[in-house]
NUPASE-78943 format. One record per atom (N, C-alpha, C, O): x, y, z; residue in three letters. Coordinates in steps of 0.05 Angstrom, whole numbers, plus 5000, padded with zeros to 4 digits. Example, Ala and Ser with C-alpha at 12.3 -4.5 7.8 and 13.67 -1.06 7.14 Angstrom:
% residues 2
526448865156ALA524649105156ALA526449345156ALA528549345169ALA525749555142SER527349795143SER525850015157SER526850235161SER
% end
This chain:
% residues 408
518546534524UNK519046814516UNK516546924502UNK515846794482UNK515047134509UNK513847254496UNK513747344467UNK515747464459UNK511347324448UNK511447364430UNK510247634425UNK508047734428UNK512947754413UNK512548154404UNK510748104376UNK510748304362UNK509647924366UNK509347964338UNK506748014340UNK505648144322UNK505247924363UNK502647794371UNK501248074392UNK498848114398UNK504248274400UNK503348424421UNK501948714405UNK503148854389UNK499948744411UNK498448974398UNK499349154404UNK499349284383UNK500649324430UNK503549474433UNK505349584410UNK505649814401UNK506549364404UNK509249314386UNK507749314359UNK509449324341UNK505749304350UNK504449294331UNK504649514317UNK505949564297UNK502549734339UNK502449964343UNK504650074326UNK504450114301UNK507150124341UNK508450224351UNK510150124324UNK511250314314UNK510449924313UNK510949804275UNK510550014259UNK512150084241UNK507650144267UNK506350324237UNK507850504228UNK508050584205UNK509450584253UNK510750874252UNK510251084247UNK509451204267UNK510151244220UNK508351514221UNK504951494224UNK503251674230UNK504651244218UNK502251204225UNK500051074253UNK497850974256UNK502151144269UNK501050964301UNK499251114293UNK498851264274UNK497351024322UNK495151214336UNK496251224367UNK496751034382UNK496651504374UNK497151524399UNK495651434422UNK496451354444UNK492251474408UNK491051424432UNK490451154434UNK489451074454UNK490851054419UNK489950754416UNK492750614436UNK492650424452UNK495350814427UNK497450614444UNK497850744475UNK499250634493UNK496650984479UNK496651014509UNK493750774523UNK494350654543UNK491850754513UNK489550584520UNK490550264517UNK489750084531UNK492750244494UNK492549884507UNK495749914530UNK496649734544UNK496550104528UNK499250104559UNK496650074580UNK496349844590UNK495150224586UNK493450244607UNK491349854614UNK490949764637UNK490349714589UNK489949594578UNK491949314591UNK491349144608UNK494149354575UNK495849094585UNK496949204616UNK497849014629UNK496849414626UNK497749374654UNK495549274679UNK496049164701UNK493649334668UNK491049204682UNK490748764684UNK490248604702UNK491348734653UNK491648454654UNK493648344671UNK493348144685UNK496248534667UNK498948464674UNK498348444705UNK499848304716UNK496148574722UNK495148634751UNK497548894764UNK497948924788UNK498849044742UNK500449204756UNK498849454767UNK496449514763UNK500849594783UNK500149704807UNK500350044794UNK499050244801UNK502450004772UNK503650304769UNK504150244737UNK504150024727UNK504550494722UNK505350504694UNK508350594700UNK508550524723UNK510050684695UNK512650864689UNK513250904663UNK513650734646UNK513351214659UNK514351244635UNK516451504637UNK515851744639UNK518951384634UNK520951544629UNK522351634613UNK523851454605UNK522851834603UNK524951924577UNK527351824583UNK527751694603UNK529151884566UNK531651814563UNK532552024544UNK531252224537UNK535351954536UNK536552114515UNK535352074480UNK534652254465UNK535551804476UNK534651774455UNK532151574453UNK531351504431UNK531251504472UNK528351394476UNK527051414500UNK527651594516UNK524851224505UNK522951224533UNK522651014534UNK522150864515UNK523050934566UNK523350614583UNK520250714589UNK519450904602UNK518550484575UNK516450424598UNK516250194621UNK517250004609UNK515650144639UNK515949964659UNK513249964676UNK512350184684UNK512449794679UNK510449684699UNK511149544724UNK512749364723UNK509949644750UNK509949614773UNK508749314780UNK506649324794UNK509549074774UNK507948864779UNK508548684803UNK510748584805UNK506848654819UNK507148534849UNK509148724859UNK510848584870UNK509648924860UNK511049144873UNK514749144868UNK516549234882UNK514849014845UNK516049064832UNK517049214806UNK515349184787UNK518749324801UNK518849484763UNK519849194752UNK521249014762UNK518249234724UNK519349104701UNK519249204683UNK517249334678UNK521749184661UNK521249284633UNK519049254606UNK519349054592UNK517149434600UNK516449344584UNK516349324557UNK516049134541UNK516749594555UNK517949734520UNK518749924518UNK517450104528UNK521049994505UNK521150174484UNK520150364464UNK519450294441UNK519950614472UNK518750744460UNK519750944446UNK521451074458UNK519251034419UNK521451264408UNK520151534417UNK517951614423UNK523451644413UNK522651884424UNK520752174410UNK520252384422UNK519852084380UNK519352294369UNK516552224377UNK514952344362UNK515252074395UNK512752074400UNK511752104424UNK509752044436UNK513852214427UNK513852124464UNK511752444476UNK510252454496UNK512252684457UNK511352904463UNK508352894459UNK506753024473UNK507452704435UNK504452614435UNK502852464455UNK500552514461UNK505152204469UNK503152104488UNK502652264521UNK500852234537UNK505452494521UNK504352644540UNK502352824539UNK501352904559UNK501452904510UNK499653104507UNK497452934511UNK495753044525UNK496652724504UNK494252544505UNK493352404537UNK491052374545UNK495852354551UNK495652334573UNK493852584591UNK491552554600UNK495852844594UNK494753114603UNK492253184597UNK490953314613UNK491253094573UNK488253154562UNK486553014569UNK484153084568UNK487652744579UNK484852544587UNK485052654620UNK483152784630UNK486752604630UNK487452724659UNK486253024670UNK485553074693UNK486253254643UNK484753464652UNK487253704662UNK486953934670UNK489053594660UNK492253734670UNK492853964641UNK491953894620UNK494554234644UNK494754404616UNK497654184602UNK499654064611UNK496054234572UNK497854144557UNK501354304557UNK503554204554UNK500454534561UNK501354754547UNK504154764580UNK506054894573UNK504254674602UNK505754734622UNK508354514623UNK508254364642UNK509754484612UNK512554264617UNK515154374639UNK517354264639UNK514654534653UNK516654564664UNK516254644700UNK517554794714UNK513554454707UNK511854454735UNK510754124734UNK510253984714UNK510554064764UNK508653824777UNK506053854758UNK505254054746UNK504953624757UNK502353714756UNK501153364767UNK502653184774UNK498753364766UNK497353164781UNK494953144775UNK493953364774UNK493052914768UNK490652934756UNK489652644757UNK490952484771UNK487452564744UNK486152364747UNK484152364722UNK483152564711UNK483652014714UNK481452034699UNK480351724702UNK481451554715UNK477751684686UNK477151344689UNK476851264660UNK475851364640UNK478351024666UNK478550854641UNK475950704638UNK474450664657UNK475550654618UNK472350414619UNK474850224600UNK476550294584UNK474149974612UNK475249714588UNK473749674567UNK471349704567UNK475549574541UNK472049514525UNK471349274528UNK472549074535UNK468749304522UNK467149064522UNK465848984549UNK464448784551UNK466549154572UNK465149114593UNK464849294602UNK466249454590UNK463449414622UNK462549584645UNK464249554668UNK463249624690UNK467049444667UNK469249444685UNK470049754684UNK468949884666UNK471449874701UNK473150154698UNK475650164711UNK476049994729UNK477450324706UNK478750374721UNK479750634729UNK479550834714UNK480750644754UNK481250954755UNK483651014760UNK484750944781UNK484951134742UNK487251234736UNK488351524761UNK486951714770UNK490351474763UNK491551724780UNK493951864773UNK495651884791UNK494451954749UNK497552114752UNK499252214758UNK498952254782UNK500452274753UNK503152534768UNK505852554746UNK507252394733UNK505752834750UNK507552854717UNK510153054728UNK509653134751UNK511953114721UNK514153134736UNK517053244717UNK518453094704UNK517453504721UNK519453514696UNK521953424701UNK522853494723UNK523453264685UNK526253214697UNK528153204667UNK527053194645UNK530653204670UNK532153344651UNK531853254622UNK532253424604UNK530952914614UNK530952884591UNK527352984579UNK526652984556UNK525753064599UNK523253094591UNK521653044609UNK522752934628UNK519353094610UNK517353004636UNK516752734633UNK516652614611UNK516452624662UNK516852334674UNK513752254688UNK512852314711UNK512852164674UNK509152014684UNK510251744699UNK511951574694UNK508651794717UNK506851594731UNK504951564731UNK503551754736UNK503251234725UNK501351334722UNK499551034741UNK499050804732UNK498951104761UNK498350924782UNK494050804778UNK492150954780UNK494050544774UNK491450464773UNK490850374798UNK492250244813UNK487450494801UNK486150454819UNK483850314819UNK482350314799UNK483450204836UNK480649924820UNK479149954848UNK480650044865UNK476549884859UNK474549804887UNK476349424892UNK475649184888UNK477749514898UNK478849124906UNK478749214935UNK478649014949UNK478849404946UNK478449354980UNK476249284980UNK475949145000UNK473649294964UNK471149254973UNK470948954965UNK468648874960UNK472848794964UNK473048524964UNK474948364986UNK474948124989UNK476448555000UNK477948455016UNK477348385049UNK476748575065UNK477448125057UNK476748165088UNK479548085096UNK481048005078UNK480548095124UNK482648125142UNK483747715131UNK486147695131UNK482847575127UNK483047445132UNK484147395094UNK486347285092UNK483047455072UNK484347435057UNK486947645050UNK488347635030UNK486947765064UNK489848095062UNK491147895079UNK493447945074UNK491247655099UNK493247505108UNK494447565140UNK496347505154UNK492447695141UNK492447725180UNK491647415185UNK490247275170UNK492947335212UNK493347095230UNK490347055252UNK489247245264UNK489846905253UNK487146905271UNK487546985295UNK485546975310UNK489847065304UNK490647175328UNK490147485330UNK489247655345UNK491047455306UNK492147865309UNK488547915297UNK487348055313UNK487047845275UNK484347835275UNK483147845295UNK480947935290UNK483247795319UNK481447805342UNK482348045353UNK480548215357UNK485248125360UNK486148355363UNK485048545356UNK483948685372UNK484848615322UNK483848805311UNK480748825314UNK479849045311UNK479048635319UNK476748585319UNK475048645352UNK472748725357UNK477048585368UNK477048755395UNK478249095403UNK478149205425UNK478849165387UNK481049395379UNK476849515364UNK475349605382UNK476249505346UNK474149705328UNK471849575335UNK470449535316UNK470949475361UNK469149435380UNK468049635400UNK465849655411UNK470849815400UNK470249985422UNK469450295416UNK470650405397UNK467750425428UNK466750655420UNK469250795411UNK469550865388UNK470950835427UNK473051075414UNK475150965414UNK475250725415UNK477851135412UNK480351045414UNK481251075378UNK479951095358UNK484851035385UNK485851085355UNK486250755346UNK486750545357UNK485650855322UNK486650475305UNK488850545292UNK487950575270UNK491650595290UNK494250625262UNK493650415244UNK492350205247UNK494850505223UNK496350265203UNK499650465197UNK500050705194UNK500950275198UNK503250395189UNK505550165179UNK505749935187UNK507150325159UNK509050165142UNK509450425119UNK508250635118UNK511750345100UNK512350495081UNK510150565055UNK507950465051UNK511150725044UNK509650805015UNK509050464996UNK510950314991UNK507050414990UNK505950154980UNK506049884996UNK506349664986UNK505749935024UNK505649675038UNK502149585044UNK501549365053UNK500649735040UNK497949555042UNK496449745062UNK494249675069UNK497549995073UNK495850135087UNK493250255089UNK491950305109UNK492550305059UNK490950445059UNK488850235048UNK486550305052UNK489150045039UNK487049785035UNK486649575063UNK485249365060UNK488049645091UNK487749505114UNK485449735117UNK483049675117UNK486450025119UNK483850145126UNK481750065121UNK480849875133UNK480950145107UNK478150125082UNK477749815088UNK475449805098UNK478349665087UNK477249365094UNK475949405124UNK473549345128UNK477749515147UNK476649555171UNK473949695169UNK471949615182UNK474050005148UNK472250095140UNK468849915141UNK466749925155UNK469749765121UNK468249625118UNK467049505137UNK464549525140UNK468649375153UNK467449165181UNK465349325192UNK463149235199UNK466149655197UNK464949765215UNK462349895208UNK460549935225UNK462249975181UNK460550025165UNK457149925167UNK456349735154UNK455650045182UNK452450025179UNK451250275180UNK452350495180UNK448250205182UNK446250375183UNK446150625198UNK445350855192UNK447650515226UNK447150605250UNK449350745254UNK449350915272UNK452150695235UNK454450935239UNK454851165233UNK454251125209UNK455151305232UNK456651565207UNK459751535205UNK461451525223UNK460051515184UNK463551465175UNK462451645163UNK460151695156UNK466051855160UNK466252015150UNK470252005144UNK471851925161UNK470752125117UNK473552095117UNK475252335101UNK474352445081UNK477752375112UNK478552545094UNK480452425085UNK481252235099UNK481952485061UNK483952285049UNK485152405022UNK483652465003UNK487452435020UNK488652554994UNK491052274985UNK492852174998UNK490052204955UNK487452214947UNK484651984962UNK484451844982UNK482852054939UNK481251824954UNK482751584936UNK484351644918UNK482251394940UNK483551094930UNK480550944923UNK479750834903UNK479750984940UNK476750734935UNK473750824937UNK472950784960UNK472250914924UNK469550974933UNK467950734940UNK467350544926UNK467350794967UNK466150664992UNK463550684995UNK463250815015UNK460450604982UNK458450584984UNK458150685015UNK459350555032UNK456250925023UNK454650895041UNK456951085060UNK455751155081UNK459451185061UNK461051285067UNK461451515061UNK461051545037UNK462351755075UNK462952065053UNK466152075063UNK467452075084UNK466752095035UNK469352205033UNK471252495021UNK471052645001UNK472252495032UNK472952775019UNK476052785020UNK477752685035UNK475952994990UNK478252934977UNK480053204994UNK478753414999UNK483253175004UNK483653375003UNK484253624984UNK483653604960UNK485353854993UNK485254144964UNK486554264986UNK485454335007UNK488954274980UNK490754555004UNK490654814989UNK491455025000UNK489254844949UNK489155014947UNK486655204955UNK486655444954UNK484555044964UNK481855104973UNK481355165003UNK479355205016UNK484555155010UNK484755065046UNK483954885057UNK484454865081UNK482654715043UNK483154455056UNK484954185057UNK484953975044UNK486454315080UNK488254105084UNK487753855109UNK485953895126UNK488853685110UNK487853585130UNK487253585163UNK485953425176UNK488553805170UNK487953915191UNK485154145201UNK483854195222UNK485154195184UNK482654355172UNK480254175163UNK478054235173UNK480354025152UNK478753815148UNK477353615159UNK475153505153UNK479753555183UNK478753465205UNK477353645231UNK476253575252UNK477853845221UNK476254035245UNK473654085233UNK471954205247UNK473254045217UNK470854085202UNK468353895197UNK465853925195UNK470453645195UNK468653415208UNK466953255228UNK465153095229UNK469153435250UNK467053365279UNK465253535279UNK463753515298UNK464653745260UNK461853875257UNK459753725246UNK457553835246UNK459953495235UNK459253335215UNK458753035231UNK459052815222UNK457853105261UNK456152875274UNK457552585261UNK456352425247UNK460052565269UNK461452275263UNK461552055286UNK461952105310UNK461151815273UNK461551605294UNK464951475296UNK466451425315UNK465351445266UNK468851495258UNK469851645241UNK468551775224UNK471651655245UNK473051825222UNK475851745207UNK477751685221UNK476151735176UNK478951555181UNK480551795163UNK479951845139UNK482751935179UNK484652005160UNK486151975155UNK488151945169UNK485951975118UNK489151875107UNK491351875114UNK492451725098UNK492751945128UNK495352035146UNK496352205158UNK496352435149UNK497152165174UNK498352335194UNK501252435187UNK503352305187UNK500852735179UNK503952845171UNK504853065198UNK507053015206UNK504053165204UNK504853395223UNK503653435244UNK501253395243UNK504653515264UNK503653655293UNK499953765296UNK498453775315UNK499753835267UNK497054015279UNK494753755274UNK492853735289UNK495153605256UNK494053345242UNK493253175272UNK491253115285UNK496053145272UNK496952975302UNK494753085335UNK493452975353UNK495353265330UNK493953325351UNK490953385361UNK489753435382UNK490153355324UNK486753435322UNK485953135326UNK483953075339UNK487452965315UNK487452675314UNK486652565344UNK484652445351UNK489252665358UNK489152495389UNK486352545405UNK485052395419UNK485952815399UNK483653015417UNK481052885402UNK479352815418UNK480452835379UNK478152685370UNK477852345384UNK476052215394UNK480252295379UNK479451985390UNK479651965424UNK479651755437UNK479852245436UNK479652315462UNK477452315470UNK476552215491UNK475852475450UNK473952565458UNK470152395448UNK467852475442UNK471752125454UNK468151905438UNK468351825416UNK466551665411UNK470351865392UNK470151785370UNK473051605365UNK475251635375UNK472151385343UNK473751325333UNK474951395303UNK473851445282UNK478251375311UNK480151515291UNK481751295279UNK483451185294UNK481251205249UNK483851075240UNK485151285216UNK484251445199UNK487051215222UNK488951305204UNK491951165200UNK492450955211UNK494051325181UNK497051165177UNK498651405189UNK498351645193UNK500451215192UNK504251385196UNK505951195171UNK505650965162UNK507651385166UNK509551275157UNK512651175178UNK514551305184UNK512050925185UNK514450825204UNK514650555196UNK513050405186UNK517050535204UNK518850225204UNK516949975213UNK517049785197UNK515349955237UNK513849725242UNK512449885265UNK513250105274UNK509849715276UNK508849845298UNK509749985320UNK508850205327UNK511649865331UNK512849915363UNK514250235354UNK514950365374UNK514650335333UNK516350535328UNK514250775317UNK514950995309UNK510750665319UNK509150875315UNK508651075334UNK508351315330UNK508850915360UNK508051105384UNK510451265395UNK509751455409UNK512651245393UNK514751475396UNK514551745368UNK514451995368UNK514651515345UNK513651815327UNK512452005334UNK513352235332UNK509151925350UNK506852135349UNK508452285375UNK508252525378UNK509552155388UNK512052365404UNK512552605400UNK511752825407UNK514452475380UNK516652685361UNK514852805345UNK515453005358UNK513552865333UNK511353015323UNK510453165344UNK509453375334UNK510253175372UNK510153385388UNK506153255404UNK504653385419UNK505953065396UNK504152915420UNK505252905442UNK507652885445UNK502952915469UNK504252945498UNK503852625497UNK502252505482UNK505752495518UNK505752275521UNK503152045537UNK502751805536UNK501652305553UNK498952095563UNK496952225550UNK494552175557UNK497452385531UNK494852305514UNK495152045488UNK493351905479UNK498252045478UNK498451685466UNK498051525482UNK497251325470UNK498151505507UNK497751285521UNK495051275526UNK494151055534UNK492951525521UNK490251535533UNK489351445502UNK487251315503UNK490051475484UNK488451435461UNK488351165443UNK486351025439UNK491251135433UNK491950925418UNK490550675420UNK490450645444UNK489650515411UNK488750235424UNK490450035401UNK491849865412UNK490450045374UNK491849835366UNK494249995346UNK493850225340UNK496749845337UNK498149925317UNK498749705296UNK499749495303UNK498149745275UNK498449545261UNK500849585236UNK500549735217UNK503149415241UNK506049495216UNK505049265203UNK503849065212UNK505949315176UNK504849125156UNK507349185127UNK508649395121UNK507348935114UNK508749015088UNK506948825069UNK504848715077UNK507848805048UNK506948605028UNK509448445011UNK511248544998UNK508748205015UNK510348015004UNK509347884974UNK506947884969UNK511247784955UNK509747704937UNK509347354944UNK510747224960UNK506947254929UNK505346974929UNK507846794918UNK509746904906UNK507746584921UNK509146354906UNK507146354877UNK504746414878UNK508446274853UNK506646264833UNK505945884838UNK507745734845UNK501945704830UNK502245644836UNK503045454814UNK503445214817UNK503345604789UNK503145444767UNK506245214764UNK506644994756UNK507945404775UNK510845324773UNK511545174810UNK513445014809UNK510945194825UNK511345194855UNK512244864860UNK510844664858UNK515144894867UNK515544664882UNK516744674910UNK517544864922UNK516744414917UNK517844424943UNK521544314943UNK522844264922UNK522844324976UNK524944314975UNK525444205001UNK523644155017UNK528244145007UNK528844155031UNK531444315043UNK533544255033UNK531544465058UNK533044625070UNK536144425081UNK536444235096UNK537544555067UNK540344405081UNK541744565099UNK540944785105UNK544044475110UNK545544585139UNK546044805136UNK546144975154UNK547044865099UNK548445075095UNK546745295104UNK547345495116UNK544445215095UNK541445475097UNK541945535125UNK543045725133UNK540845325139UNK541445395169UNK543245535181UNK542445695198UNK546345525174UNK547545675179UNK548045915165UNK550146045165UNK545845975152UNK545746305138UNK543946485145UNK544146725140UNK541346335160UNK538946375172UNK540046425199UNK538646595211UNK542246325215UNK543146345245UNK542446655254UNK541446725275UNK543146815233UNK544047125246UNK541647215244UNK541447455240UNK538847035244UNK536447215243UNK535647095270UNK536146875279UNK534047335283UNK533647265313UNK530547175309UNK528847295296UNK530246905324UNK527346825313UNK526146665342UNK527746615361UNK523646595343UNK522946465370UNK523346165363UNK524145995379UNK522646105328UNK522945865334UNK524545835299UNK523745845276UNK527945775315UNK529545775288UNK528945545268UNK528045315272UNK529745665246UNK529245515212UNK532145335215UNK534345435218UNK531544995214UNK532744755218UNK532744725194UNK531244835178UNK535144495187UNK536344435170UNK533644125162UNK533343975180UNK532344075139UNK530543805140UNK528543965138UNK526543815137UNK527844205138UNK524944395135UNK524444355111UNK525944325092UNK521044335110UNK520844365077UNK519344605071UNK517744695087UNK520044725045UNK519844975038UNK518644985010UNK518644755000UNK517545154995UNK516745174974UNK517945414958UNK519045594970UNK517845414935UNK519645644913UNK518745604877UNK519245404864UNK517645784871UNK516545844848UNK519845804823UNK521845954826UNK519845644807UNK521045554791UNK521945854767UNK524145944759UNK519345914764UNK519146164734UNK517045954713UNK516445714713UNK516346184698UNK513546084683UNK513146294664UNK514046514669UNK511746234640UNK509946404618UNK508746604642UNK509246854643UNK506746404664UNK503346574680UNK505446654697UNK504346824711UNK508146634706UNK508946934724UNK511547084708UNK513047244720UNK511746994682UNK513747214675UNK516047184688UNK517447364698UNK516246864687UNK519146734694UNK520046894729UNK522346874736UNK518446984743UNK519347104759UNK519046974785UNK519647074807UNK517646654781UNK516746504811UNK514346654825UNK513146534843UNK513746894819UNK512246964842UNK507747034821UNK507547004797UNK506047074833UNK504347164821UNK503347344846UNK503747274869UNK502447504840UNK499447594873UNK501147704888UNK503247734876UNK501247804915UNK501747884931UNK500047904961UNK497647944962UNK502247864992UNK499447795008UNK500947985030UNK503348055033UNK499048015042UNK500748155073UNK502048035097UNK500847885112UNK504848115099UNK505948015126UNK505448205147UNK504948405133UNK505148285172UNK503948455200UNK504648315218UNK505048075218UNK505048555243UNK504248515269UNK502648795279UNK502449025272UNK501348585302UNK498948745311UNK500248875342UNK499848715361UNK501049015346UNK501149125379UNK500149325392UNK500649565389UNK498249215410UNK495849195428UNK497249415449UNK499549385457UNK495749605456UNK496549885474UNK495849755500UNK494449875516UNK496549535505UNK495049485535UNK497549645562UNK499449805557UNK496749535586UNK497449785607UNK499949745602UNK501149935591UNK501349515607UNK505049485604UNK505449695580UNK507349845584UNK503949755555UNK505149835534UNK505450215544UNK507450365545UNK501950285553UNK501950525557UNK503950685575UNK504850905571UNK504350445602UNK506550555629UNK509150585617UNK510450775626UNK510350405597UNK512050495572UNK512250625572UNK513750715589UNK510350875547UNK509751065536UNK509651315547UNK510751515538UNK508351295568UNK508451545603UNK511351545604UNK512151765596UNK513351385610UNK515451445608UNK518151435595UNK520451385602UNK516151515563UNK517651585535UNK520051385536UNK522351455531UNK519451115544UNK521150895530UNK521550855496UNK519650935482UNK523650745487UNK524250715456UNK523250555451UNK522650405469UNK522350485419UNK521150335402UNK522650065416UNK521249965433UNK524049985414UNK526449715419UNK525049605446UNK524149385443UNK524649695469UNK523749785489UNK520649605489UNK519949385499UNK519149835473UNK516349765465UNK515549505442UNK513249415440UNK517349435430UNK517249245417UNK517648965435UNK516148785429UNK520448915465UNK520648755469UNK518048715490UNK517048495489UNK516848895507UNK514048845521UNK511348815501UNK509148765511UNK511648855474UNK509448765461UNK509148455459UNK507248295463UNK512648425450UNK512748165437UNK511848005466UNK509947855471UNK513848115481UNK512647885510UNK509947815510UNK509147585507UNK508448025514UNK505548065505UNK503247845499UNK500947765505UNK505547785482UNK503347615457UNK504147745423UNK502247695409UNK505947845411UNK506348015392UNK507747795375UNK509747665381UNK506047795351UNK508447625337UNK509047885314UNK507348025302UNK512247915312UNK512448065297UNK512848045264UNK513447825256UNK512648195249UNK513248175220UNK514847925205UNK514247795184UNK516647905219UNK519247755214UNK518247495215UNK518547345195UNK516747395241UNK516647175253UNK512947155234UNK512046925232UNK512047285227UNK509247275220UNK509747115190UNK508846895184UNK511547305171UNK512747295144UNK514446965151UNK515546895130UNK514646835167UNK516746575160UNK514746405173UNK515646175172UNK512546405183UNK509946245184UNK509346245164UNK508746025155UNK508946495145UNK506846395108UNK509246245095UNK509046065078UNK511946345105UNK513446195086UNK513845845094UNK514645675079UNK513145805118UNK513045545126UNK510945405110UNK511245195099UNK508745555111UNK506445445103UNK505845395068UNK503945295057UNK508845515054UNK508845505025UNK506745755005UNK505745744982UNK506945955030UNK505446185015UNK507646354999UNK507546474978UNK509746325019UNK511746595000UNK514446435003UNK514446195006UNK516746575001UNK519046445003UNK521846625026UNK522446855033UNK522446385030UNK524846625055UNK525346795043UNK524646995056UNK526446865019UNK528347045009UNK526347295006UNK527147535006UNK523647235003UNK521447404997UNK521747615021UNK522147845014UNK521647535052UNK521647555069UNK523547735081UNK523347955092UNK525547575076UNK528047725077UNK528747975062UNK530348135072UNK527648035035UNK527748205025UNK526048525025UNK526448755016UNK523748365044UNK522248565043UNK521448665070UNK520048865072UNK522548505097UNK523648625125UNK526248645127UNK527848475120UNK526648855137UNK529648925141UNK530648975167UNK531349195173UNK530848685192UNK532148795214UNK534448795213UNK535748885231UNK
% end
């Protein structure tokens, strides 16, 4: 159990009329960085505020906060952020950078503030350069689907996707690909709301729909701008979509995200979004669905063996090669270093499906995701499901991980 006596937080927060606000908004920021979380939350209530941290893509509770102070750390927040103090009853959205002390580390903070009935509701999301540390191979792509992708941003043009839900690893698969492709001899250029990572040697640009630049606009503005790629942040609508297809039509390469369920269900979207069907088939070259699973912790991590009962609970998952009863498995116990929770880190589960001709002759004749998924898998496709119970074979994550975080 953690010791509150020791936590500089709760210390704080002891003095009472005498906190320092800014001192206790800087160590929340402070311990969420150690903690490796992803997000701050801070919500009002009736008679206090739940803060909670986003850790391995999960919420956890962290403290308690009273409510007669709660109007101070929003004002301190808004002010470092650059947002009006003076507006409580509108969105607002802003950004600033933390420096740590004692080093030349930073971080960059992203907010979003939000009125809702007991008081306005912060989020307050940290941003760090960790893509510029990530290659395909530590994000937990398979040496299979790596060659895929690696034959896939080989080729002068064509579209690259990433797609999966809000916090599945999309926008750090980019930017790592980024990376691969990244020399002397390219011009990358990107548009992206927000930016997430500043990319040495790269121009990025932020979008502003109050400036008119939105992403459709932005992208038309960029093929003025002598590009070799281009990667935009996502694809929301028809006009996006279609500046999209016509660029990677036309010599260049385009990555970007959708928001969809797994790959096979990207290429009917750009459909339904009002794409003609042989220009997806003329463009697309890879789709990549991805989620993130959390790590086994390794401090606590033991092994096990799977009994019949498992087996017969595992039956109703459709698999190429089913989970037997005598398997050995691994599972994080709980610990001080993971906060009793078994898990630490987080890694990516994916599948990669390859636009080859079976997929495109598909596509020409607007077959369903179900459809396109079973000629991928034929393919060569290993999908999510089946990708996610290889790490768990291998004692990276755990079934239940798996199970929790694909949903067929």
């Amino acid at each position: 159990m953690e010791d509150k006596s020791r936590d500089p937080i709760q210390y704080e927060l002891s003095r009472g009329a005498s906190v320092s606000i800014i001192a206790l908004v800087n160590l929340l920021v402070e311990k969420a960085h150690v903690a490796r979380a992803s997000d701050i939350h801070i919500d009002p209530g009736v008679h206090g505020v739940r803060v909670r941290m986003r850790i391995d893509g999960v919420l956890q509770d962290q403290y308690d906060l009273p409510k007669n102070i709660y109007s101070e750390i929003i004002s301190r927040i808004k002010v470092l952020a650059g947002l009006r103090t003076d507006e409580h009853q509108a969105t607002q959205d802003g950004r600033f950078r933390y420096v740590l002390p004692g080093d030349q580390e930073f971080i960059d903070m992203r907010i979003s503030i939000a009125p809702t009935y007991h008081g306005e509701n912060v989020v307050m999301r940290l941003l760090s350069d960790k893509a510029e540390h990530f290659t395909l191979e530590r994000l937990g792509f398979s040496e299979s689907d790596r060659e895929k992708i690696a034959t896939a941003i080989s080729k002068p043009h064509g579209m690259i996707l990433a797609t999966g839900p809000t916090g599945s690893g999309k926008t750090t698969t980019l930017y790592t690909l980024l990376k691969m492709l990244n020399s002397s001899e390219t011009s990358i250029v990107t548009i992206e709301d927000p930016i997430e990572y500043a990319v040495a040697d790269i121009r990025q640009i932020q979008v502003n729909p109050k400036a008119g630049l939105t992403f459709a606009n932005g992208l038309r503005s960029l093929l003025r701008q002598d590009p070799d790629i281009i990667m935009v942040g996502e694809i929301r609508d028809q006009e996006t979509a279609s500046i999209a297809v016509n660029t990677a039509l036309t010599g260049h390469m385009l990555l970007s995200s959708l928001h969809t369920n797994d790959s096979a269900t990207t290429l009917p979207r750009l459909l339904d979004i009002g794409v003609d069907a042989y220009l997806v088939a003329s463009t697309v070259s890879i789709a990549i669905g991805q989620r993130l699973v959390r790590k086994i912790c390794p401090h606590c991590k033991e092994e096990y063996t799977l009994t019949k009962a498992h087996e017969e609970n595992l039956k109703i998952i459709p698999l190429k090669n089913p989970i037997k009863a005598g398997e050995v498995f691994a599972r994080g116990l709980g610990c001080n270093e993971c906060n009793n929770t078994g898990y630490t880190g987080r890694l990516c589960i994916n599948e990669v499906l390859v636009a080859d001709q079976d997929v495109k002759e598909a596509i020409l004749r607007k077959a369903p995701a179900s459809e396109l998924k079973s000629i991928a898998v034929k393919n060569g496709m290993t999908t999510m499901l089946e990708d996610g119970l290889q790490k768990a074979r291998r004692g990276e994550t755990t079934i239940e991980e798996i199970l929790r975080v694909v949903h067929d």
